[in-house]
NUPASE-157940 format. One record per residue (C-alpha): residue number from 1; x, y, z; residue in one letter. Coordinates in pm, whole numbers, plus 50000, padded with zeros to 5 digits. Each point is the difference from the previous one (the first is absolute). Last residue first. Example, Ala and Ser with C-alpha at 12.3 -4.5 7.8 and 13.67 -1.06 7.14 Angstrom:
2
pos: 2&c1: 51367&c2: 49894&c3: 50714&code: s .
pos: 1&c1: 49863&c2: 49656&c3: 50066&code: a .
This chain:
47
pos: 47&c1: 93073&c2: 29689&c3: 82645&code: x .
pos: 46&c1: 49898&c2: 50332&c3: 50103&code: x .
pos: 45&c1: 49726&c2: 50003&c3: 50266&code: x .
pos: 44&c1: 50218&c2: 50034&c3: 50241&code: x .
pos: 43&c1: 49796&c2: 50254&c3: 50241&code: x .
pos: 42&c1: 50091&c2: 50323&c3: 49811&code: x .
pos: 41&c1: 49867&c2: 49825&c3: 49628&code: x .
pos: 40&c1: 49689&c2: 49912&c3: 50230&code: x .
pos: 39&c1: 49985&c2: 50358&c3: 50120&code: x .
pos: 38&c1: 50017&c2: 50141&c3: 49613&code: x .
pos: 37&c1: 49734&c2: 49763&c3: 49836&code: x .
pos: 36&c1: 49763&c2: 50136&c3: 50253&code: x .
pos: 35&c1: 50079&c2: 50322&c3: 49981&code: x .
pos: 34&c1: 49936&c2: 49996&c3: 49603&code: x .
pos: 33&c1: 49727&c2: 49786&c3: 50095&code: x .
pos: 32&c1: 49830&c2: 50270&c3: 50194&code: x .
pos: 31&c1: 50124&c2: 50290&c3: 49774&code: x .
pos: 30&c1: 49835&c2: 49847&c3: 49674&code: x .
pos: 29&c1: 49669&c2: 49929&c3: 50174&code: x .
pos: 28&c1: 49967&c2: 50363&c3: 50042&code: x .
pos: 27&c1: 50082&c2: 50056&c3: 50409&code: x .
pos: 26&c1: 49673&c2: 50159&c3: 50270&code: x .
pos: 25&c1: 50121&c2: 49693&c3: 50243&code: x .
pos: 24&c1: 49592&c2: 49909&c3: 49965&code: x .
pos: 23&c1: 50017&c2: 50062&c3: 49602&code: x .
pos: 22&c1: 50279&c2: 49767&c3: 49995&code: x .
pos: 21&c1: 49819&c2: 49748&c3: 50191&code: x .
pos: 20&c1: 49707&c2: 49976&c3: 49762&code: x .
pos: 19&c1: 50220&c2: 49959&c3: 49679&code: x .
pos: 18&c1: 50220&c2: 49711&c3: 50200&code: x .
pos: 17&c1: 49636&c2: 49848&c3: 50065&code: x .
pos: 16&c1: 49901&c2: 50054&c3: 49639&code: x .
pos: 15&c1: 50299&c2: 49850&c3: 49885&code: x .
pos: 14&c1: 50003&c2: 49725&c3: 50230&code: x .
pos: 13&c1: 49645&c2: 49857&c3: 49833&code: x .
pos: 12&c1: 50125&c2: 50021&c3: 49695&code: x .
pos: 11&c1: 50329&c2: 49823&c3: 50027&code: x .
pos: 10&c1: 50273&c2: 50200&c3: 49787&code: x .
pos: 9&c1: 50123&c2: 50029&c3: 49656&code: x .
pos: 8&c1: 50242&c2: 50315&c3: 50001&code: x .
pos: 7&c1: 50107&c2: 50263&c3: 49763&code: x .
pos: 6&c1: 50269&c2: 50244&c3: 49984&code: x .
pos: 5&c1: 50079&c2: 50378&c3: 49989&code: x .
pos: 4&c1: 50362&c2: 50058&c3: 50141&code: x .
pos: 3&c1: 50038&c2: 50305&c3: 50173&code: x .
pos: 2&c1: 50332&c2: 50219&c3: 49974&code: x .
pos: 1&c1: 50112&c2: 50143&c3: 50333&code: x .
């Protein structure tokens, strides 16, 4: 799989707690909202 390199303007203050999190779950920041991104798409997130 090809990875796309992008950038994102995000809240502060939910950055650092999304940072903080993925160090708990032991993921790069990258992975987390890669799964993320992925489960919503699974749930219907597709419109």
């Amino acid at each position: 799989m090809v990875r796309k390199t992008t950038s994102l303007k995000i809240d502060e203050e939910l950055w650092k707690e999304v940072k903080i999190h993925s160090i708990q779950i032991g993921k790069d920041i990258s992975e987390y909202l890669e799964e993320l991104l992925k489960s919503d798409l699974k749930k219907g997130g597709r419109k």
